[in-house]
Steps between C-alpha positions, in 0.01 A plus 500: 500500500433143557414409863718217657799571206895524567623781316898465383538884471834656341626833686747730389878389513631872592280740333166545663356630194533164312227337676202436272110641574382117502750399768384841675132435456610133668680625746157695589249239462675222695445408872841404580857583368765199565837673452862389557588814652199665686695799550566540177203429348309746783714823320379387173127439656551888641637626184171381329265623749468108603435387848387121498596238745850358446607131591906372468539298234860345461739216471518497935158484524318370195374180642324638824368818294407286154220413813380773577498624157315229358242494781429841374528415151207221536306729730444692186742782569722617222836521566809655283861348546779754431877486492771726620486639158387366173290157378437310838622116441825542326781478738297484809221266709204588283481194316426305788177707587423486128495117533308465844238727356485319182477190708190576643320603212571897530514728230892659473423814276875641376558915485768540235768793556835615585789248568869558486520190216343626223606858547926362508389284185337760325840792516752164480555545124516091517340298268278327755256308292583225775647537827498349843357661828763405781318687751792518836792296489643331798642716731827291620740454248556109486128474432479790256768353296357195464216632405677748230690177322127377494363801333793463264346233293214665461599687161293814551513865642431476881285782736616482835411760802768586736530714842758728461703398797529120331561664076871550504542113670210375260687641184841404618348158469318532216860620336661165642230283367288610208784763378503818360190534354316817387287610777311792649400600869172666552524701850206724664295425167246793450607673810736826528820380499399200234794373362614299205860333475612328161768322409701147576487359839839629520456867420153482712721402764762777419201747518377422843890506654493751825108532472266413722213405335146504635135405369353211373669328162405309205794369337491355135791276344477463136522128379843352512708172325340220639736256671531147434325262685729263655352118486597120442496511127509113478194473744319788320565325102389196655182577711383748154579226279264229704291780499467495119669781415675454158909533510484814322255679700676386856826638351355832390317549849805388683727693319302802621502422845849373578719682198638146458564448086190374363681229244663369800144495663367330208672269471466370886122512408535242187642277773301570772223366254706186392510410828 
């Protein structure tokens, strides 16, 4: 145990039993526990035999408690930073501690573990070689559309968590947007009533009709037909030309973007260039 070190400890998601020794012998060893839920992280403290002091940690608070945290931190006490459940810093304030700590020359030691990601991606059956982490969307619907025809262009399988009051609205919109792709919901992950759902949007959708569906969800969408990207084709030829991009290259990388034909596109470039 280094003295003075912030400790990014993984806890369980659902299933007590998946925390590791190291995060236990951590959990031990440290002066302080920053959680995001002290009330939740005090029943896992109990359940380990644990008692340690316990400091709030979370988005409402982070800049007054990063304080007192770091004070601590460069007083040489050790202090471990967990989440709700799973890898502190993904989908939550962690990163800024990570940052003011680094900042000031403190070591940030990371706890690997449990987190609701990696265990959707590993049952998924997708071929996830590549993929991009979402995290939340936005929680109104003009803003999470926008963001969904943004995410749309991206051209890979997309990891999103949802709360399961907002999942029927997010994948109503996901259907409108992105379309029905091949997706799976990941509810209560490693807890008793865990819960897989596979299938289109559509038949996900079908599946949750007169439910009410509780727990925490990870929600993967398999990658779809990328849209065209709607532009000024004359501008575009034009500034890629002056660029020095030959005719046939601008036409092939236009072509991709926009759908346009790519003789048609070629041929604006050999004039673009004569002019």
């Amino acid at each position: 145990m280094n003295p003075g070190a912030l400790y990014m400890v993984a806890t369980p998601i659902g299933n007590l039993d998946d925390i590791t020794r190291r995060a236990v012998l951590t959990l031990q060893s440290v002066a302080i526990v920053a959680a995001e839920d002290t009330r939740r992280t005090r029943k896992l403290l109990s359940h380990l035999d644990i008692t340690k002091r316990l400091v709030s940690y979370r988005e409402e608070n982070r800049e007054t408690a990063s304080i007192r945290i770091l004070e601590a931190l460069e007083k040489g006490r050790s202090v471990a930073l967990v989440t709700d459940a799973g890898t502190p810093g993904l989908s939550d304030p962690g990163h800024h501690l990570v940052r003011a700590a680094r900042d000031r020359g403190i070591q940030v030691v990371p706890v690997p573990g449990p987190n609701a990601l990696g265990a959707a991606l590993s049952v998924s059956g997708m071929s996830l070689e590549r993929f991009i982490f979402e995290g939340f969307l936005p929680t109104r619907t003009a803003a999470r559309k926008r963001r969904l025809r943004e995410l749309a262009y991206a051209g890979y399988p997309l990891v999103i968590y949802e709360s399961p009051h907002r999942i029927r609205d997010a994948l109503t919109d996901i259907l409108d947007v992105l379309g029905n792709r091949e997706a799976m919901v990941a509810r209560e992950i490693t807890k008793i009533h865990e819960e897989f759902m596979r299938g289109s949007v559509k038949s996900i959708l079908d599946m949750m009709e007169d439910r009410k569906i509780k727990g925490e969800i990870t929600l993967l969408l398999a990658e779809g037909e990328t849209p065209c990207l709607p532009m000024d084709l004359d501008r575009a030829v034009k500034e890629m030309r002056q660029a020095g991009l030959s005719a046939k290259r601008t036409a092939s990388i236009l072509s991709g973007l926009t759908g346009e034909n790519k003789r048609e596109i070629y041929k604006k470039a050999c004039e673009a260039k004569e002019e």
